[in-house]
MIDRENLUM-567421 format. One line per 10 residues: number of its first residue (from 1); their letters; for each residue x, y, z of C-alpha. Coordinates in Angstrom, 2 decimals. Each point is the difference from the previous one (the first is absolute). Example, Ala and Ser with C-alpha at 12.3 -4.5 7.8 and 13.67 -1.06 7.14 Angstrom:
% residues 2
1> as> 12.30:-4.50:7.80  1.37:3.44:-0.66
% end
This chain:
% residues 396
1> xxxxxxxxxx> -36.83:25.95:-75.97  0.80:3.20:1.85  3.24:2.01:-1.79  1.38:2.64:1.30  2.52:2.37:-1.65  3.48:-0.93:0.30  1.42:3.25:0.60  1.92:1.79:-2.83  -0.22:-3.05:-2.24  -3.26:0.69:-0.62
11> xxxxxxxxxx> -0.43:-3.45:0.27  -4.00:-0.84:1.07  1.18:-2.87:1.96  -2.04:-2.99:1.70  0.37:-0.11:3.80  1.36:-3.29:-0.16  2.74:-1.21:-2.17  0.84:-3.80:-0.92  3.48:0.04:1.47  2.04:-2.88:-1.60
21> xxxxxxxxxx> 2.25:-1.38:2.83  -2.44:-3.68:0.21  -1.33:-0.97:-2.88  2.93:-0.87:-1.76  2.10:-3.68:-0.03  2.84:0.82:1.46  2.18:2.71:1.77  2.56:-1.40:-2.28  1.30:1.53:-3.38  -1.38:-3.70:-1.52
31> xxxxxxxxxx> -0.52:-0.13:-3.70  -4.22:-0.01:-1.33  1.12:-3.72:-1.26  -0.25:-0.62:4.30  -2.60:1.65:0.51  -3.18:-2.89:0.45  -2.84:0.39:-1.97  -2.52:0.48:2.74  2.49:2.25:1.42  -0.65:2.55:-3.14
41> xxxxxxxxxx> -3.86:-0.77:-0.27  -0.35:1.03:3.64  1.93:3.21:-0.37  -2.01:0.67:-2.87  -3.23:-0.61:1.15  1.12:2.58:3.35  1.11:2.68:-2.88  -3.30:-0.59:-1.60  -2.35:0.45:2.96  2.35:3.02:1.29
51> xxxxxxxxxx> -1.21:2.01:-3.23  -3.57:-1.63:0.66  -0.39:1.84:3.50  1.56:3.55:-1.99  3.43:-0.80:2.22  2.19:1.23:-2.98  2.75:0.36:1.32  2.19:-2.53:-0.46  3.24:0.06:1.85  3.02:-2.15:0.14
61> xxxxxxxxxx> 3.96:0.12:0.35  3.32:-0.88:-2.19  0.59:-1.59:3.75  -3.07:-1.95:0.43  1.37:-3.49:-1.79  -1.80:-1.30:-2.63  -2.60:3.03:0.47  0.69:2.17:-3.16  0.64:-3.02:-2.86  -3.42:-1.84:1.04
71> xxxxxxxxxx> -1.53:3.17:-0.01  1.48:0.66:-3.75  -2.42:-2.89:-1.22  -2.73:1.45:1.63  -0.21:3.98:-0.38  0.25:0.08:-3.90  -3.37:-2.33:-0.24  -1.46:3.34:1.85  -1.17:2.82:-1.14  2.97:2.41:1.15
81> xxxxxxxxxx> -2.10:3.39:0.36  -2.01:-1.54:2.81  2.99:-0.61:1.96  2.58:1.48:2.08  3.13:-1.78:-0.07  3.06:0.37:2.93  3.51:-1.67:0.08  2.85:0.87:2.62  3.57:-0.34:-0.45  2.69:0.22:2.40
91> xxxxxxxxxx> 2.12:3.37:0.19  3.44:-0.92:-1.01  3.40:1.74:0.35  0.22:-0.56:-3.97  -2.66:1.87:-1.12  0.25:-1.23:-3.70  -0.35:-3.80:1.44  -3.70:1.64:1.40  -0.49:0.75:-3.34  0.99:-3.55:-1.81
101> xxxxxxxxxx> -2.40:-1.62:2.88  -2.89:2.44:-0.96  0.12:-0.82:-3.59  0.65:-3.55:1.14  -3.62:-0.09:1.94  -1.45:1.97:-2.94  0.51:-3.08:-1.40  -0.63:-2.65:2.40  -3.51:2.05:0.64  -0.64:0.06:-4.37
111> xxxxxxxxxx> -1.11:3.22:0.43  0.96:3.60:-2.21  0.34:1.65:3.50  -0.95:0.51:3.61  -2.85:2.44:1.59  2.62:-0.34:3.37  3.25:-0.77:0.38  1.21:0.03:3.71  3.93:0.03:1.00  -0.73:-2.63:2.56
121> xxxxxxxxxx> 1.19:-0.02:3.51  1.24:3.26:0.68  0.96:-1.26:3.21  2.70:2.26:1.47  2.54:2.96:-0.96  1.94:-1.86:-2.15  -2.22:-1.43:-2.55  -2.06:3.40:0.11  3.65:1.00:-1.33  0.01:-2.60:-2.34
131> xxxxxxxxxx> -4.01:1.18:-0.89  0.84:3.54:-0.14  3.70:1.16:-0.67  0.36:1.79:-3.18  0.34:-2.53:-2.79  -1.99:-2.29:2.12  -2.94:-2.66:-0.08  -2.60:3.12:0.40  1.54:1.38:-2.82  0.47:-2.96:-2.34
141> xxxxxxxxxx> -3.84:-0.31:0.62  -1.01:3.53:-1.58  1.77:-1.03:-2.87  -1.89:-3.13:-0.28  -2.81:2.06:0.56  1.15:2.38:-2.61  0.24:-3.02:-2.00  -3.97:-1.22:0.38  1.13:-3.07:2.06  -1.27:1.99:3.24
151> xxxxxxxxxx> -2.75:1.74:0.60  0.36:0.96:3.72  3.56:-0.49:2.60  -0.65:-0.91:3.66  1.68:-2.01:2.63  -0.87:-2.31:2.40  1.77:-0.50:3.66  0.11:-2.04:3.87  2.46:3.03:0.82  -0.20:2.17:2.86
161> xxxxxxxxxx> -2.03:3.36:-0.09  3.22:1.94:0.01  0.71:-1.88:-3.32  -3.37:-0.20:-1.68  -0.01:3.84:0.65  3.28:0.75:-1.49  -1.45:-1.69:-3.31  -3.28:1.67:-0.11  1.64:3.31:0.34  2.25:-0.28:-2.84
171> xxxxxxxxxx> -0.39:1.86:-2.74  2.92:-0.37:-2.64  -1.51:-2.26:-2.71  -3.33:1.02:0.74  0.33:-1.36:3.14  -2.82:-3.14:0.19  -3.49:-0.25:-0.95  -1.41:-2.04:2.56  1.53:-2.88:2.80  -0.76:-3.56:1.28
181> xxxxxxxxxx> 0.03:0.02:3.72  -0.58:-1.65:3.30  -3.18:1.56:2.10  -3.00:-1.89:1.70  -1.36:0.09:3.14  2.74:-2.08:1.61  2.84:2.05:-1.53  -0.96:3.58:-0.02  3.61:1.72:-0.08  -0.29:1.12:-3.34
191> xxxxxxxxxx> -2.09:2.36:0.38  2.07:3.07:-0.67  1.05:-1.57:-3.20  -3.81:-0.53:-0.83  -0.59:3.67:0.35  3.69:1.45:-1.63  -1.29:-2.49:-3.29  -3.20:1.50:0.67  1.16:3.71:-0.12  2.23:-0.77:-3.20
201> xxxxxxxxxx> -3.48:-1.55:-2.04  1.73:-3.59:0.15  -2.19:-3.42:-0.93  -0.04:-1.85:3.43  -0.05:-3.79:0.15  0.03:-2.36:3.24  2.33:-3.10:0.01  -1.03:-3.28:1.24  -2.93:1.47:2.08  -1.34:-4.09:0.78
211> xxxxxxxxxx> 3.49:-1.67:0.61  2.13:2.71:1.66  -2.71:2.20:1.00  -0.37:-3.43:2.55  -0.53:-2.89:-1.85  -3.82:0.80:0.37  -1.25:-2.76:-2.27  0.39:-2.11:2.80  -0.10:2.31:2.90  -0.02:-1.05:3.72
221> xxxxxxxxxx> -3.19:-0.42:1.96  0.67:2.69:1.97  -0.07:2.76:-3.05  -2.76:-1.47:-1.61  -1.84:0.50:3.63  1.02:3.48:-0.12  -0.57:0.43:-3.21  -3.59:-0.61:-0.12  -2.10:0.24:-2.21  2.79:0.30:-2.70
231> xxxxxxxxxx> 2.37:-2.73:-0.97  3.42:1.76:1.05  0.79:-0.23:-3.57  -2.71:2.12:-0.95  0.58:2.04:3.25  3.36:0.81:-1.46  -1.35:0.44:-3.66  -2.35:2.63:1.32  2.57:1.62:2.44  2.19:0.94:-3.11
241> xxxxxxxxxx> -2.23:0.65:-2.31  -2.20:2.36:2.21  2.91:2.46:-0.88  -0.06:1.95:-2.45  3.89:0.43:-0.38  0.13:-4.28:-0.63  -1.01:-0.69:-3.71  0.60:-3.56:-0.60  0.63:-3.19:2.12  1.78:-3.08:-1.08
251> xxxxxxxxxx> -1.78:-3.01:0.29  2.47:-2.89:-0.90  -2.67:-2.73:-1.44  1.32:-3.36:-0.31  -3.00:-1.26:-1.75  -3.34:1.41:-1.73  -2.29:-0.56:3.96  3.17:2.27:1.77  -1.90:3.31:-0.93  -3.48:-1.05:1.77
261> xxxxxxxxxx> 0.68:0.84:3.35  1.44:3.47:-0.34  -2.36:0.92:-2.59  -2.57:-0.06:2.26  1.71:3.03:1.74  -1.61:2.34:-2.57  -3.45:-0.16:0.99  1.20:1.52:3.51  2.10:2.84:-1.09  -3.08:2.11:0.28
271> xxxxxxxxxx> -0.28:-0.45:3.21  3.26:0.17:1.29  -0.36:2.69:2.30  -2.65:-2.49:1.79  1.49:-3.02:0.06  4.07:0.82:0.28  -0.09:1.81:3.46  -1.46:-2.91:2.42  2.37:-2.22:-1.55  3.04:2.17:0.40
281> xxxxxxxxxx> -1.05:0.93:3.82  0.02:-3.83:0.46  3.37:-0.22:-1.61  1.70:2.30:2.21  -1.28:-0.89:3.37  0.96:-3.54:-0.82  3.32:1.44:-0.43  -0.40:2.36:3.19  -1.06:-3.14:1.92  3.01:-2.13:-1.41
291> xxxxxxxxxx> 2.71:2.37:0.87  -1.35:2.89:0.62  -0.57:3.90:-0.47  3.59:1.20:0.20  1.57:-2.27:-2.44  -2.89:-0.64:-2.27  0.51:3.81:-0.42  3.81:0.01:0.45  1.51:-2.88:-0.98  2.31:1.25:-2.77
301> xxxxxxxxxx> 1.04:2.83:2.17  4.01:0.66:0.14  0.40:-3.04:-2.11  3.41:-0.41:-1.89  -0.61:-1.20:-3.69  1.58:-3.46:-0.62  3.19:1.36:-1.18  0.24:1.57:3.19  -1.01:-2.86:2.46  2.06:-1.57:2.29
311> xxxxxxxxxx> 0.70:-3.45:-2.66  -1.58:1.34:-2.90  -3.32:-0.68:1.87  -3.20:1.20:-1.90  -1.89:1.30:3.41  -2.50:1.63:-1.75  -1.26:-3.16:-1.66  0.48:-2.22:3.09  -1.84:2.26:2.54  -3.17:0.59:-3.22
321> xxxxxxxxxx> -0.27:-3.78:-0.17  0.02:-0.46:3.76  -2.98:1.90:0.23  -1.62:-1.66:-2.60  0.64:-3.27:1.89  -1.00:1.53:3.23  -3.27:1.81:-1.63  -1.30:-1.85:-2.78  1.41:-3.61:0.26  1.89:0.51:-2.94
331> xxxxxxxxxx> 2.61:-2.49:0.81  -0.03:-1.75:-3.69  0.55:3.33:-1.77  2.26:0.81:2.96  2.49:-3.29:-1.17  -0.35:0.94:-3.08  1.42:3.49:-0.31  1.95:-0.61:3.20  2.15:-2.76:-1.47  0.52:1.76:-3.25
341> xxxxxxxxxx> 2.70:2.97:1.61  2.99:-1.28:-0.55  -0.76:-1.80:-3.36  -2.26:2.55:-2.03  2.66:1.77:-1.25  -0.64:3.59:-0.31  -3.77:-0.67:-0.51  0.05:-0.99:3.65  3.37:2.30:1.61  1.18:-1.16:3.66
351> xxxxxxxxxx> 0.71:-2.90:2.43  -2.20:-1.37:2.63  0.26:-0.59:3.35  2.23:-2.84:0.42  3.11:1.23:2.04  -2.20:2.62:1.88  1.31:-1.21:3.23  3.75:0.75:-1.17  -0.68:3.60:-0.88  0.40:3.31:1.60
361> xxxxxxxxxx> -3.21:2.43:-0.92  0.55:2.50:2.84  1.25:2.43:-2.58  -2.35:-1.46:-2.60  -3.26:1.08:2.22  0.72:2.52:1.63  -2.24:2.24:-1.38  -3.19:-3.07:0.07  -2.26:0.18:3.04  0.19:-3.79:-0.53
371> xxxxxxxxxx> 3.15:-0.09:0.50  0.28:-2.02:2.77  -2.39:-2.72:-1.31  1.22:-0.28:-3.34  2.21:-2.91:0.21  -2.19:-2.08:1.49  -2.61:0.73:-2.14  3.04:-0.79:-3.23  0.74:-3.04:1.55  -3.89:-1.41:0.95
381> xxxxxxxxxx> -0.81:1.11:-3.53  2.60:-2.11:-1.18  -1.28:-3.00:2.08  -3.31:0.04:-1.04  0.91:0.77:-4.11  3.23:-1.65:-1.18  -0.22:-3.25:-1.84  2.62:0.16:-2.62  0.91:1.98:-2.56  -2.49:0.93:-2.51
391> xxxxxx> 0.85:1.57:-3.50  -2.05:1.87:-2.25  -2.43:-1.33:-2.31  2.12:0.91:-2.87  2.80:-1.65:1.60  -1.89:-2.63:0.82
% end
């Protein structure tokens, strides 16, 4: 297994982690007395060949159901110097109830401490308050970590750059030691946080690179075409990875055979710089050809953030999955994330486009050189993607 260092952690960390958001029973709180037999084996047997393939990194959330008390009958059977362990609680306004659910995982998990703890879902400005106020969940974690319970503090986020930025740049605390974020080929507007993290020597780790990074374990025909001669899972793998600033990616097994495929991106990070830039010419003049040079290149141009929209409207998010529609043939993805705003919470911030045609966005757009266009875009896009409400899979 390839490790790279995980910034100022020191951490020599595999370039994929075992992410724990699939292997376990249940999104539910349920008690290990539900949890079925085979149900345990399985998630111990995906544990097992995790540390097998040097994927040490095992990675999981107070949030993620059932995740974090299966895993306590698994990780003490280990040997615990060969592995890197991660849990992620919730910022909360209390900071001392962060603390009673930190020792409460410590427990669930059967462990003495964590290598990571992540304040999880630093989403917007208000729970980055909650994270980082003085007397907060940032600072009721250097405590722990004073204590032994934590070796490293981080925090993980589907916030906007603005936000993510905001969080990397603060320093009170210590400020954090690395971040779990969104970037992939399909979602590149991280960047800036990428390099900020990168400038401050912080561990960087993808989230959900397969499933949001476009559900490419069962990609359209299209993107495999274009694609070629990668998988567009390894495609993506290699994308990432072939930057240095990107240290880790999660890969969310399910079961022991969900590592195969993306393992066999290793073999072609040497030759990256050969095999990445056909594929990415391909990408873009499929996107050129769907909707063309302008607004590939402009889309998000003079866009109002949700909170801003005309109805709450996420634009951003509605015009980025149009074009992956238009592009790519994307459409189950599309669904997917499309029928989440509205009912993610603030994981997922923002309406769709259901009352376009009732709306007013001349003030809105004025400054898009879509503007014109827009709303019939909104309202097409909600046409071809609305089915009915989805929630998230921890809601779910």
């Amino acid at each position: 297994m390839i490790t790279r260092r995980f910034g100022r952690t020191e951490i020599e960390m595999p370039v994929f982690s075992c992410g724990g958001m699939r292997y376990q029973y249940k999104w539910q709180d349920v008690p290990l007395g539900e949890v079925p037999p085979e149900n345990q084996a399985n998630l111990e047997a995906t544990i097992r060949r995790s540390l097998e393939l040097g994927i040490s990194h095992i990675e999981t959330a107070r949030g993620y159901g059932s995740s974090e008390r299966q895993l306590g009958l698994v990780l003490p059977k280990l040997p615990r110097e060969e592995m890197i362990v991660q849990t992620k609680l919730e910022p909360q306004a209390d900071s001392q109830e962060f603390k009673r659910q930190f020792y409460d995982s410590l427990k669930r998990l059967q462990l003495d401490y964590v290598d990571l703890l992540g304040i999880h879902g630093i989403n917007n400005h208000e729970l980055l308050w909650h994270s980082v106020r003085k007397g907060g969940c940032l600072s009721v974690a250097r405590q722990l970590q004073a204590e032994g319970l934590v070796r490293h503090i981080g925090f993980s986020t589907h916030g906007s750059t603005d936000v993510i930025l905001s969080a990397i740049c603060h320093e009170a605390d210590g400020g954090f030691d690395y971040v779990n974020l969104h970037w992939y080929y399909i979602y590149q507007r991280n960047w800036a946080a990428v390099q900020a993290a990168t400038e401050r020597d912080m561990g960087l780790f993808i989230i959900s690179p397969a499933d949001k990074g476009g559900m490419l374990y069962k990609p359209s025909e299209k993107l495999v075409e274009l694609c070629q001669p990668l998988h567009p899972l390894v495609f993506n793998c290699l994308f990432c990875l072939s930057r240095a600033e990107i240290h880790t990616l999660s890969l969310g097994a399910s079961c022991p055979s969900d590592f195969d495929l993306q393992l066999t991106a290793l073999p072609f990070l040497e030759k990256a710089d050969e095999l990445l830039p056909p594929i990415l010419d391909r990408l873009r003049q499929a996107m050129v050809d769907a909707v063309g040079e302008q607004f590939t290149d402009q889309h998000l141009e003079g866009l109002p953030t949700w909170e801003n929209a005309p109805g709450y409207m996420n634009l951003p998010i509605m015009l980025w999955l149009r074009t992956l529609v238009e592009a790519y043939d994307m459409q189950e993805y599309g669904k997917m994330r499309y029928n989440l705003l509205g009912n993610g919470g603030h994981w997922f911030p923002g309406l769709n486009a259901a009352h376009v045609d009732k709306l007013d966005f001349s003030d809105a757009l004025k400054s898009s050189p879509f503007a014109e266009q827009i709303p019939t875009w909104l309202a097409d896009t909600h046409t071809q993607l609305y089915e009915a409400p989805k929630k998230r899979l921890s809601q779910s």
